[in-house]
C-alpha positions in Angstrom: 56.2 -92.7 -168.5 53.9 -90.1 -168.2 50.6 -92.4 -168.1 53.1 -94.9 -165.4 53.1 -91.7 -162.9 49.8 -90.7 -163.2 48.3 -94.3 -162.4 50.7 -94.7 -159.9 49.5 -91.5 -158.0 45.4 -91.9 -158.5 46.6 -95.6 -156.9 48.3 -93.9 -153.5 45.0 -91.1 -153.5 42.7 -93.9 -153.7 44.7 -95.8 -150.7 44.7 -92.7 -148.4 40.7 -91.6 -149.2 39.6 -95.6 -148.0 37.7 -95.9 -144.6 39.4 -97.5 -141.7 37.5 -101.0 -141.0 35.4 -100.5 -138.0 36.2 -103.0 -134.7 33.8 -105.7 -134.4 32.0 -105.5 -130.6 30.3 -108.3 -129.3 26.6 -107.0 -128.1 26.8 -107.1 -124.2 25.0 -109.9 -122.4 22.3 -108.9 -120.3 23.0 -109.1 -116.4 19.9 -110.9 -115.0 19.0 -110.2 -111.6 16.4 -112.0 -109.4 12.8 -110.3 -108.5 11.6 -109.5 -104.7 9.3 -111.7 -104.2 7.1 -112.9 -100.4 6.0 -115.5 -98.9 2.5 -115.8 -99.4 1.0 -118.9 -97.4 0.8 -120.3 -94.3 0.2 -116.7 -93.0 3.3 -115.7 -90.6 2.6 -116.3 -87.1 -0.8 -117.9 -86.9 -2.4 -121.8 -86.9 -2.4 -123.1 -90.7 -6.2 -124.8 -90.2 -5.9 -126.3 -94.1 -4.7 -129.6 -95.3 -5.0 -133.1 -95.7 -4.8 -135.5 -92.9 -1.9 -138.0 -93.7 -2.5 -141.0 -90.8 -3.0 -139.7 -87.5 0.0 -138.0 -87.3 1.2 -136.0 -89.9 -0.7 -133.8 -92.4 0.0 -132.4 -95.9 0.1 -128.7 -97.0 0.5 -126.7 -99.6 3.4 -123.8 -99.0 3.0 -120.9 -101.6 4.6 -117.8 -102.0 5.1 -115.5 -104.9 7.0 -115.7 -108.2 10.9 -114.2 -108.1 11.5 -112.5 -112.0 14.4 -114.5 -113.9 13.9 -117.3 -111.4 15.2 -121.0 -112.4 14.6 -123.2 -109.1 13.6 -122.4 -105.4 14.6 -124.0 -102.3 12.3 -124.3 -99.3 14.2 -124.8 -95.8 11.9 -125.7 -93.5 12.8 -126.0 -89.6 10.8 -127.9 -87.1 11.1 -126.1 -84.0 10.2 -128.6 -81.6 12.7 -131.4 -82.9 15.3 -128.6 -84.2 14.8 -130.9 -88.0 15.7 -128.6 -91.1 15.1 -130.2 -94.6 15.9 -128.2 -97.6 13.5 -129.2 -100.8 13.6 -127.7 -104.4 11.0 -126.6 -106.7 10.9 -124.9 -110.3 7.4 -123.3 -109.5 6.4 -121.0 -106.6 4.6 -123.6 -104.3 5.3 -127.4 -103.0 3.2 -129.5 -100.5 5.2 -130.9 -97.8 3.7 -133.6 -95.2 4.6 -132.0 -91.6 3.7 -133.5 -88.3 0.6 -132.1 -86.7 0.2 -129.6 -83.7 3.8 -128.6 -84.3 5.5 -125.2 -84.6 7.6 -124.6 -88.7 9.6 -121.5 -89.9 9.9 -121.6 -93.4 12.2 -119.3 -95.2 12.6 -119.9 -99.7 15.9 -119.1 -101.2 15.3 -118.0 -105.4 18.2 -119.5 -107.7 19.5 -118.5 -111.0 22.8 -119.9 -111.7 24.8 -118.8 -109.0 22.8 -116.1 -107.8 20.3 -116.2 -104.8 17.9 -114.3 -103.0 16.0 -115.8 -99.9 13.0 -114.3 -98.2 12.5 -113.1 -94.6 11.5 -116.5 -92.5 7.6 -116.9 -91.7 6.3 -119.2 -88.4 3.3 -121.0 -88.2 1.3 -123.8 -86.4 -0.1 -127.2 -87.5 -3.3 -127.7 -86.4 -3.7 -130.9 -84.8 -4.8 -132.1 -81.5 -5.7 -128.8 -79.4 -3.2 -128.0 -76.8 -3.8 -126.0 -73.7 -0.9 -123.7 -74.2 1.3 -122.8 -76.9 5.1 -122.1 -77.5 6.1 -118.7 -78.9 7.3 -118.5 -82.2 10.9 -117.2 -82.3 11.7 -113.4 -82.3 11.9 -111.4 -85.3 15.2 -110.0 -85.0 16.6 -106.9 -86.8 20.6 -105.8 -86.4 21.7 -102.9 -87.6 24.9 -100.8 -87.6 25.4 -97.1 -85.6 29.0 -96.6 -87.6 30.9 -96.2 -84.3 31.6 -99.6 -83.1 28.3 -100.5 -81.5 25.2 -102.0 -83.1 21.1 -101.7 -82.4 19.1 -104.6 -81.8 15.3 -104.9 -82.3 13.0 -107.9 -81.9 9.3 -108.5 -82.1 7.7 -111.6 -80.1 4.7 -113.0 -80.9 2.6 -116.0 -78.9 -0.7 -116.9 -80.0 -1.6 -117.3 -76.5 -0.2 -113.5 -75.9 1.6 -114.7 -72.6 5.4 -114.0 -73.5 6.9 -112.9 -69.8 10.3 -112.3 -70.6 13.6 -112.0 -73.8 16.6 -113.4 -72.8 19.2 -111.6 -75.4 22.7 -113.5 -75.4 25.5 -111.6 -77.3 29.1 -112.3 -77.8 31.8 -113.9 -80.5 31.7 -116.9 -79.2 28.5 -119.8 -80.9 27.5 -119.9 -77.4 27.2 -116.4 -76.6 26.7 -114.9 -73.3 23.5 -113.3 -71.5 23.7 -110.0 -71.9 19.9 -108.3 -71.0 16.7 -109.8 -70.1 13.6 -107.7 -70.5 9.6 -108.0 -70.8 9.3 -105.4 -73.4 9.2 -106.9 -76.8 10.0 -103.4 -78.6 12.6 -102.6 -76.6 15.8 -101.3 -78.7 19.4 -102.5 -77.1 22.8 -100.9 -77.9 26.0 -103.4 -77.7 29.7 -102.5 -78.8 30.9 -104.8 -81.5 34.7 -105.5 -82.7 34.4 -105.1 -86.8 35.4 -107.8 -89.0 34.3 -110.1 -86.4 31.3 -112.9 -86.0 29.0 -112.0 -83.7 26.3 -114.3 -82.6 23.1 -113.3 -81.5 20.4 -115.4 -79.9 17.3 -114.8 -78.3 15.6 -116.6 -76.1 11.6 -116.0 -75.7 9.8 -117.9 -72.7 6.0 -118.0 -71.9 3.9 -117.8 -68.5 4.0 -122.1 -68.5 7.8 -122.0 -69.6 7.7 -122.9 -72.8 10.7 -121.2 -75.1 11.7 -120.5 -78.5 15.4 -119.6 -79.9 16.2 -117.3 -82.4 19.3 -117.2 -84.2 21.6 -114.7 -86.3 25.3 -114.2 -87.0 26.7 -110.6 -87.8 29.5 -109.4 -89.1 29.9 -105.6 -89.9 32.9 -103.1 -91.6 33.4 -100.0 -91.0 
């Protein structure tokens, strides 16, 4: 009875001294996030004088910019300013030749994918070279927005003409897609205040016209909290 008692005590100590089983965790899964990266070529706002002729119209040329970290796929938009054409095209390295009509005016902008993720640079301009032209049309205005936290917003722009003969910025501003003129200036550094309704589209163009009349059209939409 004795020797029952004792085994049946050393049997509970050894029951209470064992560890508790530690919880299984799954290692985390990295969070990838997509790299800055910048448009590299055509250079912003001038004539692109390479490529290769394709017929008499058109001409091919090689768009490269650099490489996004963690990136799967690209897509190039690529807006033909004179027609108002956008085509969107995809690559899985950081360049693609595109056959574009000559003498015409582009703004490219390239959107990085991984999975659902996506990062898309600022949006460059740029010239074919073709047959020479005696005047050309300004590229459209750089436009920044940002928000003064008390129900009004600053605008900024930057115009550029490769013939340098921008005479005026027509700024249209409003909730509607065909918003009002609000200011017209000469001054392409000129900073304008306008009150804004948050939680709300706003839609922002601006219209850049030359000494011969030729015009370019920018476009944003907005929409700020407070």
């Amino acid at each position: 009875m004795k020797s029952f008692l004792k085994l049946a005590v050393l049997s509970i100590l050894i029951m209470s001294c064992g560890g508790k089983d530690n919880p299984t965790t799954s290692p985390q899964e990295e969070v990838k996030e997509l790299g800055a990266f910048n448009l590299v070529f055509p250079d912003n706002n001038l004539i692109c004088t390479e490529g290769d002729d394709v017929g008499t119209e058109d001409i091919s040329i090689d768009l490269l910019w650099s490489k996004s970290t963690n990136a799967t796929s690209y897509d190039v938009q690529i807006t033909n300013q004179e027609s108002g054409e956008v085509s969107t095209q995809s690559s899985t390295t950081p360049e693609m030749t595109v056959t574009l009509k000559k003498n015409t005016q582009y703004t490219w902008i390239v959107t990085a994918k991984l999975d659902d993720i996506t990062k898309s640079s600022s949006a460059w301009n740029f010239y074919t070279e073709g047959i020479s032209v005696e005047n050309y049309a300004p590229f459209p205005a750089q436009i920044t927005v940002s928000d003064n936290g008390n129900e009004t917003v600053e605008i900024n722009w930057e115009g550029n003409d490769l013939d340098n003969d921008i005479v005026s910025y027509d700024i249209h501003f409003g909730t509607t897609t065909s918003p009002e003129l609000v200011h017209t200036t000469t001054d392409d550094s000129e900073s304008l205040t306008l009150l804004i309704i948050y939680y709300t589209d706003h839609y922002l163009e601006i219209v850049t016209t030359d000494n011969v009349g030729n015009k370019s059209k920018a476009k944003t939409t907005v929409n700020f909290q407070d």
